[in-house]
C-alpha positions in Angstrom: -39.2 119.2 -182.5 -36.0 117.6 -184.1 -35.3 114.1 -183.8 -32.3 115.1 -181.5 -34.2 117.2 -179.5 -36.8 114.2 -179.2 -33.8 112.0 -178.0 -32.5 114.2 -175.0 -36.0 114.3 -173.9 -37.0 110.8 -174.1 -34.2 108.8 -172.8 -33.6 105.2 -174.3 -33.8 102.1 -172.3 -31.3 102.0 -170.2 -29.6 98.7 -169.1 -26.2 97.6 -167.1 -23.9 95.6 -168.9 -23.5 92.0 -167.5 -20.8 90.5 -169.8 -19.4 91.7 -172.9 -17.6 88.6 -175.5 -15.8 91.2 -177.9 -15.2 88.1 -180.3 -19.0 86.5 -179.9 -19.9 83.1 -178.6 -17.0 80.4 -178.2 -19.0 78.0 -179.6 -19.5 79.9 -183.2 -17.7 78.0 -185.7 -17.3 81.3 -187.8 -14.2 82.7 -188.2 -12.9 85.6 -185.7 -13.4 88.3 -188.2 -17.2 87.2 -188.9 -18.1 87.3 -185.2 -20.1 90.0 -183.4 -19.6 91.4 -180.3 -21.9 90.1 -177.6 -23.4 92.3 -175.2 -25.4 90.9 -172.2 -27.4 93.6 -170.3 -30.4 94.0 -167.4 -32.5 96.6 -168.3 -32.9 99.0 -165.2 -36.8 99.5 -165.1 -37.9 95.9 -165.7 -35.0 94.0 -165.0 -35.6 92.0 -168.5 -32.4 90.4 -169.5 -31.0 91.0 -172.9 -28.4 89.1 -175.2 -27.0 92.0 -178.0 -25.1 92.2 -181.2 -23.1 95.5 -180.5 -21.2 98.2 -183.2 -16.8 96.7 -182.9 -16.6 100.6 -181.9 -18.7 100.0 -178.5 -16.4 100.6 -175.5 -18.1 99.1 -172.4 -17.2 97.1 -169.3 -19.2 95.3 -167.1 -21.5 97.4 -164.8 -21.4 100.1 -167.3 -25.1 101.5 -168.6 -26.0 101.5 -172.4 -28.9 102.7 -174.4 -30.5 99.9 -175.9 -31.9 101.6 -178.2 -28.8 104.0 -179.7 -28.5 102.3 -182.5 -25.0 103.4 -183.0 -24.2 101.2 -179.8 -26.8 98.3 -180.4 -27.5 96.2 -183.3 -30.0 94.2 -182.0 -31.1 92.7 -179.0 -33.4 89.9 -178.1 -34.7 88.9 -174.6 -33.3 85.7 -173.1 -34.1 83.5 -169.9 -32.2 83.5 -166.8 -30.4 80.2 -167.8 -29.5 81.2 -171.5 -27.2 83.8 -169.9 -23.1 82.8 -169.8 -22.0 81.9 -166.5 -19.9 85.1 -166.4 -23.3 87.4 -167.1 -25.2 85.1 -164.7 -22.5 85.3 -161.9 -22.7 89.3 -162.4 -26.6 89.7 -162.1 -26.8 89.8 -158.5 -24.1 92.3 -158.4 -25.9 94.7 -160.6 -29.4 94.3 -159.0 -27.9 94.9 -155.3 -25.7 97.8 -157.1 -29.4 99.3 -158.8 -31.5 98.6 -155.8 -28.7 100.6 -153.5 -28.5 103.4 -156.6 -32.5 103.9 -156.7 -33.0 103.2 -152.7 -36.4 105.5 -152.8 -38.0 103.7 -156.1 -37.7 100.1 -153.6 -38.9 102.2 -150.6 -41.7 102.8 -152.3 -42.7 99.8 -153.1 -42.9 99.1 -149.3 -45.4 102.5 -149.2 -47.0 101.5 -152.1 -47.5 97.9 -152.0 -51.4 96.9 -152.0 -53.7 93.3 -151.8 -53.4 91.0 -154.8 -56.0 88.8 -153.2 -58.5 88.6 -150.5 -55.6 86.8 -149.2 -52.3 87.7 -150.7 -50.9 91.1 -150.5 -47.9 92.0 -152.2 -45.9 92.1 -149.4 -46.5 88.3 -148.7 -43.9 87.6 -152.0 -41.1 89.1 -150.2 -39.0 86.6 -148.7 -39.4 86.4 -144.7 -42.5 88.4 -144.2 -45.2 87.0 -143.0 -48.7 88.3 -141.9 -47.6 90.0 -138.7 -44.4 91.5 -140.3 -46.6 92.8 -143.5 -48.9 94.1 -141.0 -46.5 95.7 -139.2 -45.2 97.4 -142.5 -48.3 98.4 -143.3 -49.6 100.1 -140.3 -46.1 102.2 -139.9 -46.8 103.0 -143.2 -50.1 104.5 -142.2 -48.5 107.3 -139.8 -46.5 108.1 -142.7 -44.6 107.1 -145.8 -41.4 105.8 -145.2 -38.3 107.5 -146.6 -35.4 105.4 -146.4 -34.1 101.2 -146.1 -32.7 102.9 -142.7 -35.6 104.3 -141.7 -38.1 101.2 -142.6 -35.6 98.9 -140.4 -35.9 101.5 -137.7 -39.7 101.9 -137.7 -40.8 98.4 -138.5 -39.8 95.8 -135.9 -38.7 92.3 -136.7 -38.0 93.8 -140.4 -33.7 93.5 -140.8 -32.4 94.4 -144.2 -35.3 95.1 -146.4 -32.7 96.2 -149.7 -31.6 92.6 -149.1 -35.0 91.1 -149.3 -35.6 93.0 -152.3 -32.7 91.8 -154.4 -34.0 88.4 -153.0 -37.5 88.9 -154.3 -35.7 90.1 -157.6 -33.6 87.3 -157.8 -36.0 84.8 -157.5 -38.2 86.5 -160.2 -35.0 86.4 -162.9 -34.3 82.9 -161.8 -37.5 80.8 -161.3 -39.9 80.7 -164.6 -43.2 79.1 -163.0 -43.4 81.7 -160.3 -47.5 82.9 -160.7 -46.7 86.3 -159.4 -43.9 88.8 -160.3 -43.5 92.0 -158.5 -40.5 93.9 -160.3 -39.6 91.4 -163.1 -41.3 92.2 -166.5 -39.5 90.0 -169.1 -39.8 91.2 -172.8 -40.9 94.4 -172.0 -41.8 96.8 -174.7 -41.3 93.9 -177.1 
């Protein structure tokens, strides 16, 4: 197998583009010509965050996907904390995660079908904002006469249970934002690094 073959088969590591700074940080005393371009970008499977040095030829916008790993497109790229990001990425984040959540609806529906005890005590569905013990057991017995197929159909089947994408990019949110939570659900930071 060729090493282009091996690239269409084993796609990159995809990521939507949070804020681009085609002349580099503001506060880099370097002159214009010596800046990079900066990239900042949410990886779609483990919604890491990512600060990178991109080629002067990249053409991207915000909410645009990227390779992270073309490395015509991306220099390098190092994994940075929710509060390292520029106030133009960070403003952008929730946009992005409501947009990805809404573009890969059954991946979120299944973590309601999917979702399983932590603890004796704790199930998954606990970490969700606004679920409690009768709503998670609600949830989990409708998911016992069958899997559920849809946001539309969860809030149909599930009583008490209003916007579930919502409380999803609220979960997801709270991951990216808050360092000392003990459990993360959809957040893997510095994945695969």
């Amino acid at each position: 197998m060729t090493e282009d073959e091996r690239a269409d088969e084993e796609p990159g590591v995809a990521a939507v583009v949070l804020d681009l700074l085609p002349h580099g940080r503001a506060e880099d005393d370097r002159p214009q010509y010596r800046k990079q371009p900066l990239v900042y970008a949410m990886d779609v499977d483990t919604f890491a965050v990512y600060e990178c040095i991109v080629s002067d030829t990249t053409d991207v916008s915000i909410g645009d996907r990227l390779d992270l790993e073309s490395a015509e497109i991306v220099e390098s790229r190092n994994p940075i904390d929710y509060e390292d990001l520029p106030s133009g990425a960070a403003s952008e984040l929730e946009y992005a995660v409501e947009d990805l959540v809404a573009d890969e609806e059954q991946r979120f529906v299944d973590f309601y079908n999917d979702a399983q005890p932590i603890t004796l005590r704790l199930h998954q569905l606990d970490l969700l904002p606004g679920i409690g013990e009768k709503l998670r057991n609600n949830v989990i017995d409708e998911r016992e006469r069958g899997p559920f197929e849809s946001f539309e159909e969860l809030e149909s089947r599930v009583s008490g249970l209003h916007n579930p994408e919502e409380i999803v990019v609220e979960r997801i949110m709270a991951e990216l934002q808050e360092e000392d939570l003990k459990y993360r659900t959809f957040v893997r930071s510095d994945a695969g690094e």
